[in-house]
C-alpha positions in Angstrom: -178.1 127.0 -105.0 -181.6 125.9 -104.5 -184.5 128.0 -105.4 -185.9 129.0 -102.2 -182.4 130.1 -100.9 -182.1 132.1 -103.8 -185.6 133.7 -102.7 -183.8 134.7 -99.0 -181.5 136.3 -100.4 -183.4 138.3 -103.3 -185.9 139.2 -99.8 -183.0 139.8 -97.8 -180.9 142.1 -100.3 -184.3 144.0 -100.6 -184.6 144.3 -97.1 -181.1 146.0 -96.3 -181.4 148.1 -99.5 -178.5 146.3 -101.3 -177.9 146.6 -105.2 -174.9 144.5 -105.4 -176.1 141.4 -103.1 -179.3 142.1 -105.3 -177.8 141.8 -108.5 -175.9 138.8 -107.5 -179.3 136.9 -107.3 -179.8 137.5 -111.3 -178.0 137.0 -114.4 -175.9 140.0 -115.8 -178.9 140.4 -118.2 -181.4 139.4 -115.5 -184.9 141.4 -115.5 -186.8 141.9 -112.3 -190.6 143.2 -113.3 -191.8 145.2 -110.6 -196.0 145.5 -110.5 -195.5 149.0 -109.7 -192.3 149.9 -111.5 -192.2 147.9 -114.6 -189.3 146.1 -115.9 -186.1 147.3 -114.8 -182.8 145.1 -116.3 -179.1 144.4 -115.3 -177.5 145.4 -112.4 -177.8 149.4 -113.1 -181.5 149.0 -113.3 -182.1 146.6 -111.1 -180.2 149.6 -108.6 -182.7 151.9 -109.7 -185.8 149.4 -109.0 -184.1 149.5 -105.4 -184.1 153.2 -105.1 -187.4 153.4 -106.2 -188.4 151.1 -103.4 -186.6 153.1 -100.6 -187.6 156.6 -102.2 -191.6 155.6 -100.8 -190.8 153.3 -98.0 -188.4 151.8 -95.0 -188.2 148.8 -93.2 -189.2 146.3 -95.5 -189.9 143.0 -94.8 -190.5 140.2 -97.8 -191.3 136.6 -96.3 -191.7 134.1 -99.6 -193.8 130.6 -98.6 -194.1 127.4 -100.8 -191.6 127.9 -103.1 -191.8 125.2 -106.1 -189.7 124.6 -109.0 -189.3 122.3 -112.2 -186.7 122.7 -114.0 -186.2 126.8 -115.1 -188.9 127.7 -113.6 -190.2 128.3 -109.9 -193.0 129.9 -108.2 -193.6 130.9 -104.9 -196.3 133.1 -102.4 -195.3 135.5 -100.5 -196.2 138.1 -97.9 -194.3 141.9 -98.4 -194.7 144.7 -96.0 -192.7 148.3 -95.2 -193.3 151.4 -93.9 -194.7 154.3 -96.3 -193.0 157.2 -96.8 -195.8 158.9 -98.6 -196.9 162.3 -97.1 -200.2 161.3 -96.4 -199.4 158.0 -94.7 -196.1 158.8 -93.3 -194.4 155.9 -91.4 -198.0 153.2 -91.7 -197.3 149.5 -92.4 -198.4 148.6 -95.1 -198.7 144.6 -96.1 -199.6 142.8 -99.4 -199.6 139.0 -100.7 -198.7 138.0 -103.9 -197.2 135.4 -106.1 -194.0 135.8 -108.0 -193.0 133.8 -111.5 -189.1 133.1 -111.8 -187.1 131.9 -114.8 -184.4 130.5 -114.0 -180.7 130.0 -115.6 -177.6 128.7 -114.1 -178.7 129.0 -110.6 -179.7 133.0 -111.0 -183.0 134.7 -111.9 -183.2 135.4 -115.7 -187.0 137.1 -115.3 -188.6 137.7 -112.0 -192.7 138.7 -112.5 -194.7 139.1 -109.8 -198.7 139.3 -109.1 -200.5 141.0 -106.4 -203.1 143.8 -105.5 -201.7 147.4 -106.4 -205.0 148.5 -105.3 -205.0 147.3 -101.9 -201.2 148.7 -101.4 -201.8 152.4 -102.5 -205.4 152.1 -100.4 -203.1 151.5 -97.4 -201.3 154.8 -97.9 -204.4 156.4 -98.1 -204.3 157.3 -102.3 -207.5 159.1 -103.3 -209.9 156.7 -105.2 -209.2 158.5 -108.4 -205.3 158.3 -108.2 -206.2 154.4 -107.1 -208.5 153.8 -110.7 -205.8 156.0 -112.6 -203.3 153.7 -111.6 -205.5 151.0 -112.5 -206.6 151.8 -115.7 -202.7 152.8 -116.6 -202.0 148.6 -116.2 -205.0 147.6 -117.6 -204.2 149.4 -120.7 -201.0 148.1 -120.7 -201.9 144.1 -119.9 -204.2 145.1 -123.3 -201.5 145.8 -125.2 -199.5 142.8 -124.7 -199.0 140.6 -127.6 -199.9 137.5 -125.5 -203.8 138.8 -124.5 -204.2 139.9 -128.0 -206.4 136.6 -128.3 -208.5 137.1 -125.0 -209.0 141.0 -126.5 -210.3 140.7 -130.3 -213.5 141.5 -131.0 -215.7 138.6 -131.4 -213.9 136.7 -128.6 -216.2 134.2 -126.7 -216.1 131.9 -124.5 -214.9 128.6 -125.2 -218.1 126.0 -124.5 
């Protein structure tokens, strides 16, 4: 299967709220990283990821736009939107762009990661601008932590030039 059909159906097995036809888009040990959920792995947690997403929303819609790939690895835009479930911003649309990051292996995703603005998503449902730089700071203390920025993070660090 080609990567951007493999991107409908990841969208559309979001879209109806199906583990299984979810699952089926990723290896048995296939990680989906959610930029509000974290990581979740397998088919067991990548059926948890999907209740998490219909616990705070309905009617999603997940359109994904120049899809490229080389090899085991693609990358595509997209544009993601549903309806909130939150109290405070009970049945609003709320839409966000992004840009996901997909290893690939036999034809399924291995890692999904994804990129877009959580800030601009919670500010939608109306989240205080406290809760908004909690959730924030939570991440950015997190991206600090990861063994990979360790080298943008040291003290000392300049700029290259």
């Amino acid at each position: 299967m080609d990567f951007e059909q493999l991107l409908k159906r990841l969208a559309s097995a979001i879209e109806i709220g199906d583990a299984e036809a979810l699952a089926g888009c990723f290896t048995p040990d296939g990680i989906y990283e959610d930029y509000f959920f974290g990581p979740k792995q397998g088919p067991q947690g990548l059926g948890e990821m999907l209740d998490h997403f219909y616990a705070g929303a309905r009617n999603f819609r997940w359109e994904f736009f120049q899809p490229v790939c080389s090899g085991d690895q693609g990358y595509a835009s997209y544009r993601f939107s549903y309806e909130s479930l939150q109290p405070q911003a009970l049945g609003r649309r709320v839409g966000f762009d992004g840009i996901c990051c997909v290893d690939l292996h036999n034809g399924l995703i291995s890692h999904y990661r994804e990129v877009f603005d959580r800030g601009m998503a919670l500010a939608q449902q109306d989240f205080a601008p406290e809760r908004i730089a909690r959730v924030a700071s939570k991440h950015a203390a997190a991206l600090r932590q990861k063994p990979e920025w360790a080298p943008h993070f040291s003290p000392g660090v300049e700029s290259p030039g």
